[in-house]
Phi, psi and omega in degrees: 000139169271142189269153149339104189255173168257182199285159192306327200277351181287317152357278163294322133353301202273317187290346209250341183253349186263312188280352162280334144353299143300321196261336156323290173328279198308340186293300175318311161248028133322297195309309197290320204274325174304303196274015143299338187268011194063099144230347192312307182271353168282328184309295183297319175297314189281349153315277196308292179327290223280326183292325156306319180306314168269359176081018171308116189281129201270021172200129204236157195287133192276325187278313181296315152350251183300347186272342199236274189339151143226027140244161174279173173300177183309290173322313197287000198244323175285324191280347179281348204253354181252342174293289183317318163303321160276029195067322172273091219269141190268307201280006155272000000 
């Protein structure tokens, strides 16, 4: 018996959710590595400008989220960049 693949459209859809995954990741600790440099709070500011500026919504559907994105939302990016700042950085 063969096993069950899913359909071809899916393929990309699945290649397109593991690589914003990654880069998600990798965004984060960009983020971590500015406010290791005291950069945290110039970081954190220039999110929140850019984000009014575009008119970005500050909280996004977490599954539409990860699957179409390849940055995290805003939120997940402040709480990660204020984990670092108190010392507890959550991706370890």
């Amino acid at each position: 018996s063969h096993a069950r693949r899913p359909p071809l459209s899916a393929r990309p859809q699945a290649a397109r959710a593991a690589l914003n995954l990654a880069s998600r990741r990798f965004e984060l600790d960009a983020d971590a590595f500015a406010v290791a440099r005291g950069c945290g709070p110039a970081l954190r500011a220039a999110l929140l400008h850019l984000a009014d500026r575009n008119k970005e919504a500050l909280s996004a559907d977490p599954l539409h989220s990860a699957a179409r994105e390849p940055r995290p939302p805003l939120v997940e990016r402040l709480a990660a960049i204020d984990a670092v700042l108190r010392g507890h950085d959550k991706r370890d």
